[in-house]
Structures are given as structure tokens and as C-alpha cells.
C-alpha positions as CSV (number, residue, x, y, z in Angstrom):
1,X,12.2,24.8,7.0
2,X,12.6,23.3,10.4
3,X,9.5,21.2,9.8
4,X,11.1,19.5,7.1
5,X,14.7,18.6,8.4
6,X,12.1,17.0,11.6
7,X,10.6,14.9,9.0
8,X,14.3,14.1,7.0
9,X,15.5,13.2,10.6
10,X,12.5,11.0,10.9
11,X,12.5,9.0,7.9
12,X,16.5,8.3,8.2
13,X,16.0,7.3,12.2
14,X,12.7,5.1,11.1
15,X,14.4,3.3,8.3
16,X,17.2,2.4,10.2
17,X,15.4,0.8,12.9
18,X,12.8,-1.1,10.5
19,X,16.0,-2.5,8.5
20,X,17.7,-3.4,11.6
21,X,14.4,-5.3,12.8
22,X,14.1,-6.5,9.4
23,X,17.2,-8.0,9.3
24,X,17.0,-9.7,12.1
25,X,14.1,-11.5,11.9
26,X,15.2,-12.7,8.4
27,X,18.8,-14.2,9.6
28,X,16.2,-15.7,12.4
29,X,14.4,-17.5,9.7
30,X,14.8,-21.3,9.9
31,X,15.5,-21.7,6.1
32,X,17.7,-20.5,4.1
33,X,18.3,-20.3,0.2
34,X,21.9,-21.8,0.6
35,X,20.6,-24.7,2.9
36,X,22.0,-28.0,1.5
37,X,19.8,-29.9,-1.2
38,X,17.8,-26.3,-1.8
39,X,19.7,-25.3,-4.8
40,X,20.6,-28.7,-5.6
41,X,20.1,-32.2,-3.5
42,X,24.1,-33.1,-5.4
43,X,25.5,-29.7,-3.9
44,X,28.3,-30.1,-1.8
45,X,29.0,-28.1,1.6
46,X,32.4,-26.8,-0.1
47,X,30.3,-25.3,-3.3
48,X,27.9,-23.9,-0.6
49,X,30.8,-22.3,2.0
50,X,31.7,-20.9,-1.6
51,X,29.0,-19.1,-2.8
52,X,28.6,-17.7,1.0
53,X,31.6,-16.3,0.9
54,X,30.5,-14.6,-2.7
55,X,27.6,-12.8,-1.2
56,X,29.6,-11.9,2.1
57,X,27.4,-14.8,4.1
58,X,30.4,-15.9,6.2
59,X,31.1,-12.8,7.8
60,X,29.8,-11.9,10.9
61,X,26.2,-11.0,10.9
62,X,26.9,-7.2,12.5
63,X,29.4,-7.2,10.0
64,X,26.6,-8.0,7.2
65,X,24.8,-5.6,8.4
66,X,26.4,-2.7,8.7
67,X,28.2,-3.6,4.8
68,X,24.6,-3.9,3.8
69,X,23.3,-0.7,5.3
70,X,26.6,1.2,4.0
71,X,25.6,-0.2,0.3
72,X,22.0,0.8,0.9
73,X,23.0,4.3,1.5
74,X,24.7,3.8,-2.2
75,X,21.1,2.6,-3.4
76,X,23.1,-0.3,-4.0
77,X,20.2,-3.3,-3.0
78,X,22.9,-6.4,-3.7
79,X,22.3,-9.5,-6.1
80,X,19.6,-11.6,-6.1
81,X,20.0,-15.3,-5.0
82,X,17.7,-16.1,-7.7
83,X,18.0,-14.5,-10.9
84,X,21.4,-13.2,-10.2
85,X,20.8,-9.9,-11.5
86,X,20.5,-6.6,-9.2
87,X,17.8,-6.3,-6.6
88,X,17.6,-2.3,-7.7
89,X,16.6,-3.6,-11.2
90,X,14.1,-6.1,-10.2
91,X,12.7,-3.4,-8.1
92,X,12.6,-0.4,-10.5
93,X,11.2,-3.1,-13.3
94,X,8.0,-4.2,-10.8
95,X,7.3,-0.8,-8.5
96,X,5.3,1.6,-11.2
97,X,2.3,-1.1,-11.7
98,X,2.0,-1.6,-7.6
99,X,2.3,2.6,-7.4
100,X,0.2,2.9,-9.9
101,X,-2.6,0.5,-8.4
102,X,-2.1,2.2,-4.9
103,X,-1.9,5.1,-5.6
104,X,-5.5,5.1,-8.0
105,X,-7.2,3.2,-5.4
106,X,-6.2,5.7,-2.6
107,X,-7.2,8.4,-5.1
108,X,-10.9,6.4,-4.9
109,X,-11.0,5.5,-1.4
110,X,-10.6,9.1,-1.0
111,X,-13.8,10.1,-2.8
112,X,-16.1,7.5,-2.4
113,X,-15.9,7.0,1.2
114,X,-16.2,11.4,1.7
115,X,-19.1,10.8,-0.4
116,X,-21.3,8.1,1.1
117,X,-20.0,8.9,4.8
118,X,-21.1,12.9,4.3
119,X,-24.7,12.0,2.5
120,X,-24.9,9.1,4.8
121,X,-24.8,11.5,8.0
122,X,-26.7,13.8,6.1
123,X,-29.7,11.6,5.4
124,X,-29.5,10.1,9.1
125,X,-31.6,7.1,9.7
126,X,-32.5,7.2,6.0
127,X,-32.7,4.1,3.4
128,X,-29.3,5.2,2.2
129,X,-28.0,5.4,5.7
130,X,-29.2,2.1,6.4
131,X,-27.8,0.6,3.4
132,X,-24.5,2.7,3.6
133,X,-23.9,1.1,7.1
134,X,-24.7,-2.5,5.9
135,X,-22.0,-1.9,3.1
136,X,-19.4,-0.5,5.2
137,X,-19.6,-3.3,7.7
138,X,-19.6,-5.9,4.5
139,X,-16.4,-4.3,3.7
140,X,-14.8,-4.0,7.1
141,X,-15.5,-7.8,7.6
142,X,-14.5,-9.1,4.3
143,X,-11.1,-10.5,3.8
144,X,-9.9,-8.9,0.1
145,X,-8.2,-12.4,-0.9
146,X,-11.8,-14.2,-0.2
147,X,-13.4,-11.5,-2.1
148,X,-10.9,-11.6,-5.0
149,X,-11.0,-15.4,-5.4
150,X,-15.3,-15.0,-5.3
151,X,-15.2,-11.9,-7.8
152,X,-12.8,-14.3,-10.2
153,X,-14.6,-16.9,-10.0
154,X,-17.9,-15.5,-11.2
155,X,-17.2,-12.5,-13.3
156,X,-13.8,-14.0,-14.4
157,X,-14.8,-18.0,-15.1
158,X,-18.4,-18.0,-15.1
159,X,-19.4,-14.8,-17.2
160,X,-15.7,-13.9,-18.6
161,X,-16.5,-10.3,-18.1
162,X,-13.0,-9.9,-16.9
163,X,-9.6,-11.4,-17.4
164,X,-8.7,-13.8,-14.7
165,X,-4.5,-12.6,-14.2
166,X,-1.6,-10.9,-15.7
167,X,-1.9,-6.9,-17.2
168,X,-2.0,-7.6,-21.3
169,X,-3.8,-9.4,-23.7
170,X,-2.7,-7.4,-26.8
171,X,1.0,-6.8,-27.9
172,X,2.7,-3.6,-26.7
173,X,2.6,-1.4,-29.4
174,X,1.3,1.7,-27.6
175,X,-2.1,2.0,-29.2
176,X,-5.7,3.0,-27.3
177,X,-6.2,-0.4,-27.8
178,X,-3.3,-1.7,-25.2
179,X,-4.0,1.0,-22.6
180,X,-7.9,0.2,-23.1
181,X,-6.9,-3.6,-22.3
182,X,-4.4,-2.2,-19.5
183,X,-7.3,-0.5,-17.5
184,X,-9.9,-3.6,-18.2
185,X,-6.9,-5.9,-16.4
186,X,-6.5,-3.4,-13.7
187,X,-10.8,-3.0,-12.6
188,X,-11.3,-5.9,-10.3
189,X,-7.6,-6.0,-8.0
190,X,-8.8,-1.8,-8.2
191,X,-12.2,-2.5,-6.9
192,X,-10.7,-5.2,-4.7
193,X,-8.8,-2.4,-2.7
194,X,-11.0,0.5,-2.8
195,X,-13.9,-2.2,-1.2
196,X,-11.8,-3.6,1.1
197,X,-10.5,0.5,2.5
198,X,-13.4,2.8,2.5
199,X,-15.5,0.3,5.3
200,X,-14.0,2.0,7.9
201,X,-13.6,5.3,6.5
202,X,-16.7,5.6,5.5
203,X,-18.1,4.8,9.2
204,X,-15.5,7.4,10.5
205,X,-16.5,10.2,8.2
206,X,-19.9,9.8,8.9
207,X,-19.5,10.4,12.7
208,X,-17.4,13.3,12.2
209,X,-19.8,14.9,10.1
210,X,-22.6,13.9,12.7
211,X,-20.7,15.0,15.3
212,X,-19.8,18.4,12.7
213,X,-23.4,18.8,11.9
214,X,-24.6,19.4,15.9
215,X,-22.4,22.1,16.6
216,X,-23.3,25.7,16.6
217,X,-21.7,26.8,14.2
218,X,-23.7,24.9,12.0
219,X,-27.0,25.9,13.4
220,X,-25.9,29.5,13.1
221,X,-25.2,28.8,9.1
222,X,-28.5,27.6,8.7
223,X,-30.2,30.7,10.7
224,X,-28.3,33.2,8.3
225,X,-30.2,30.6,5.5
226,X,-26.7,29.3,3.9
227,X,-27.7,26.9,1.3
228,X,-26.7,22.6,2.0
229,X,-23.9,23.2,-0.6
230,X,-22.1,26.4,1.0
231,X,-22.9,25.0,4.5
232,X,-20.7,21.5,3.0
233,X,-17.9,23.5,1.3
234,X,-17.5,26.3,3.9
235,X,-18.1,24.9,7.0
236,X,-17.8,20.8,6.8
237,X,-15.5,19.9,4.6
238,X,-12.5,22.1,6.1
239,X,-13.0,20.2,9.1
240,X,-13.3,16.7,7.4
241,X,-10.0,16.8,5.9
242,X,-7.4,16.8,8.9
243,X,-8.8,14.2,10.4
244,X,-9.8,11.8,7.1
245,X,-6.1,13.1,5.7
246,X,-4.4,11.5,8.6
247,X,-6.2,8.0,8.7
248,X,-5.4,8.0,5.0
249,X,-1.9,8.0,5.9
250,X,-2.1,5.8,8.7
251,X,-3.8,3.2,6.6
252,X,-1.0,3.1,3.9
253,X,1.1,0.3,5.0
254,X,-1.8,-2.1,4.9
255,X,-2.7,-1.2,1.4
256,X,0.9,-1.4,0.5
257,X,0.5,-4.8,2.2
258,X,-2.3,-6.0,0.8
259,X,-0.3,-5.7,-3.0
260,X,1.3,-9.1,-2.2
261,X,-2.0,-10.8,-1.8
262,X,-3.9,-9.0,-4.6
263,X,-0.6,-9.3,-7.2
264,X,-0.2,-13.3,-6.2
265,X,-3.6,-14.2,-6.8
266,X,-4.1,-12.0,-10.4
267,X,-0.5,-12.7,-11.4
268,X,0.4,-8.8,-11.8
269,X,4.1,-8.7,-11.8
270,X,3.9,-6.0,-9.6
271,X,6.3,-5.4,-6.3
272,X,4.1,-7.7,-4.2
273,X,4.3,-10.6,-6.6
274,X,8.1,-10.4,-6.4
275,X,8.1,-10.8,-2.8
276,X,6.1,-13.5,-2.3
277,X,8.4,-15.2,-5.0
278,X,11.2,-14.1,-3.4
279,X,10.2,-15.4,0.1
280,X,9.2,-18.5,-1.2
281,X,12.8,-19.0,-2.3
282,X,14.7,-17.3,0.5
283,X,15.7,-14.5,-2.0
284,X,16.9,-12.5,1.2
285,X,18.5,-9.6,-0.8
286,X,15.2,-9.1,-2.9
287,X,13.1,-9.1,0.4
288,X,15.1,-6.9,2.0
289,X,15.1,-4.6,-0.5
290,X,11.3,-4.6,-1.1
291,X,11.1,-4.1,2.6
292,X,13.1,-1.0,3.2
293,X,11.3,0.2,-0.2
294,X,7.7,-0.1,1.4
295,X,9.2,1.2,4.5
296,X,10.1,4.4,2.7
297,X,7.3,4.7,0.8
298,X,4.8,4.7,3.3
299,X,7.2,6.7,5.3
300,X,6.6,9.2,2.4
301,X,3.5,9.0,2.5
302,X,2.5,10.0,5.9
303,X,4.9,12.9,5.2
304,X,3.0,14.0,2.2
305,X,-0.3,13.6,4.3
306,X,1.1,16.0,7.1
307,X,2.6,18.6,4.6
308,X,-1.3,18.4,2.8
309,X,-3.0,19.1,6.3
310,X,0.2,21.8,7.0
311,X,-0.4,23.6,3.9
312,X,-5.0,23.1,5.0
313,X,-3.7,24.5,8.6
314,X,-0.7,26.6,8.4
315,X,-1.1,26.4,12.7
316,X,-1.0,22.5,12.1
317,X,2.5,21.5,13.7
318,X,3.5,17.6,14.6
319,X,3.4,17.7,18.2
């Protein structure tokens, strides 16, 4: 139990320093969504000192804050600027399509990179090595907005093998149909992010398992004549996971950060999409929110990862 009120105690002392630092920097920004002739050029500084006062504007900013950090405790997020309706229901009505992207291609980055880097370390100095290494450095070097706007353009304009934006091209009426035309909206911003995170992973699974494979423990697996697949399950997986486990983690804020770029460019109206819409209109509230969201949710997800590798390695313990 103790292990969990450290990581309660985390999350709360994290989250309040990220919305602090958030906060600042937006009340730093040189724009604002109240500015005069940004609403509307006839405007007058009375209607704006107005509606600041509405949304609690004139106050003091520590004042803001701490009112603002009170209400988030509340899950109360504010109003948006924009639409005028609550930023917890613009939220709640965007986050399952950006989960459910991440968390699929996380699921995939998973398994493909365990699979190429293990074979690929394997078959050292082999064609598929070779190849493996060429692709993994294609990914690590390729930005995933250049490579969305190429894949678009040829399997989206030129061949129409896929549908250039948005996540429906069939009513909603629940059928195999819809979900089928669901999934064929989802395959390229998918393939997008699982090619643009196993690079990496795959180069660092492959030097653990080189490194795994020239220890003795291994050689003394193969003189008691253990087959390739007991010598993988028993032996090189177990110490894969930790390690691979934890970079996982590590590497969930920029796949949680690479939604705005992916759900801009094929118009998913995912959480992403609302904050680059949002910070394009100085939609504060909505930004902020979507902010201390991501925060918690990758905050969550390192927690997760640790609790996986604790219940791998009961000894594991956060130093």
C-alpha cells in the first residue's frame, strides 16, 4: 500500500506544478482572446472590461489561479471563450477517439518493435538485420507530419485507397458497416504513430537482447540444449520487459503530443484537434484544461507502467 499513496502523492505534487507552469506561460502570451478588435473590430473597451469581469479576468492573477485550481479540484474546467459551453464537455465529447488512437498504437509499438528488435539481434548481421536497421533509422528521422502529408497524398489523392480526413463516411446507425468505415478512417494517423515510435525502440531492444544473448546464462541454456523458443520465453523476454516497459512510459507524452499534429492534419475531432483550435483563438480555459488532462494521463500512464514491472518484479521498488 505504501507504494501507492508514493505515487497518489506524486501525481497531486506533479500536477500542481505543471498547472502552475502552465498558467503562467499562458497569462505570458502576447495575445489574448479578449484583445480589442479580436471578437469584434466595433467592440468597445467597456463591453471588454465586462465580459472580464464575467470570467473572473480582472482579478488578480494569483487570485485566478488559485480560484481556478480550487474549481479544478471540483472537475470543474470553466467556460469556454469560444463556444460558451463547459470545457469538461468539450473534453469528455473529444478524449475517447485520441485514447482510443493512443492507446492502439501503443498496443502495436509494443509488439512490433519486440518483434523486429528480438529477430533482428537474433539474425545478427543478417539481410533482415540490415534492412531492420535501415527502417528504424527511416523512422527515427522522419518527421510524422511530413510522412502524413506524403502518405495522403499518394494513397489518399492519387490512388483513393484511403479517406483523406474526418472518422465517418456512413451514417451512425451502429452497423458492421460503420465500425468497418471507423477502422478504414483510423489505418493511416494508426500507422502514422506506430512508424514514427518503434525507430527507436526497436534499435534499443535489439541491443538489450545482444547484450542479453552474450551472457552466460544464455550459453549455459544452450549447453543443457534448451530449444530458441524456451531460451526466448524463459530467459529473454523476462529481462526485456523492465527495461522496454519503462521507455514505453517515458515516451507517452510525445505520443500524446504528437495527437495535435496527426488530428489537425486528418480532421479527427479528437482532443488534439481541439487544442490547436483552441490555441488559435486564445480559448485559455479549453487549453488549460486539455493541458492538465494530458498531464494526468501520461502521469497515469507511467504509473501503470511501474505497477506492470512491480507486479513482473515484486523486488522492483521506485528508488
Amino acid at each position: 500500500m505504501n507504494i501507492f499513496v508514493k505515487k497518489l502523492l506524486y501525481i497531486i505534487v506533479m500536477l500542481f506544478i505543471i498547472s502552475l507552469i502552465s498558467f503562467i506561460a499562458i497569462n505570458l502570451a502576447p495575445n489574448s482572446f479578449f484583445a480589442s478588435g479580436e471578437l469584434n473590430p466595433n467592440i468597445t473597451p467597456e463591453a471588454i472590461e465586462q465580459l472580464k469581469a464575467i470570467y473572473g479576468l480582472d482579478k488578480p492573477l494569483y487570485v485566478q489561479f488559485f480560484s481556478w485550481l480550487i474549481n479544478i479540484l471540483q472537475l470543474d474546467f470553466g467556460i469556454s471563450f469560444a463556444s460558451g459551453s463547459t470545457v469538461k464537455d468539450e473534453i469528455l465529447s473529444r478524449i475517447p477517439i485520441t485514447l482510443t488512437i493512443n492507446i492502439i498504437s501503443m498496443v502495436l509499438i509494443f509488439i512490433i518493435s519486440l518483434y523486429f528488435g528480438i529477430k533482428s539481434a537474433m539474425k545478427k548481421n543478417s539481410f533482415f538485420d540490415k534492412f531492420t536497421n535501415q527502417l528504424s533509422l527511416l523512422s527515427f528521422s522522419m518527421p510524422s507530419f511530413y510522412l502524413a502529408l506524403i502518405l495522403v497524398l499518394i494513397f489518399s489523392i492519387k490512388f483513393e485507397l484511403f479517406p483523406i480526413a474526418g472518422l465517418h463516411s456512413v451514417p451512425n446507425d451502429g452497423s458492421f458497416t460503420y465500425y468497418l468505415d471507423f477502422t478504414w478512417h483510423l489505418c493511416l494517423p494508426i500507422f502514422i504513430i506506430v512508424f514514427a515510435g518503434i525507430g527507436s525502440l526497436i534499435l534499443y531492444i535489439r541491443a538489450l537482447t545482444i547484450e542479453i544473448l552474450k551472457s552466460d546464462y544464455i550459453f549455459f541454456a544452450h549447453a543443457r540444449g534448451l530449444s530458441k523458443k524456451t531460451i526466448l520465453r524463459y530467459y529473454i523476454l523476462p529481462n526485456l520487459y523492465p527495461p522496454v516497459i519503462t521507455l514505453l512510459g517515458l515516451s507517452l507524452p510525445g505520443v500524446i503530443g504528437g495527437s495535435v499534429i496527426l488530428e489537425t492534419i486528418f480532421s479527427i475531432d479528437g482532443m488534439g484537434l481541439l487544442f490547436y483550435q483552441s490555441a488559435l483563438s486564445h480559448d485559455y480555459p479549453v487549453i488549460m484544461g486539455i493541458l492538465i488532462i494530458g498531464a494526468f494521463l501520461t502521469l497515469i500512464g507511467n504509473i501503470f507502467a511501474d505497477l506492470i514491472l512491480l507486479k513482473l518484479n515484486p523486488n522492483y521498488e521506485e528508488k
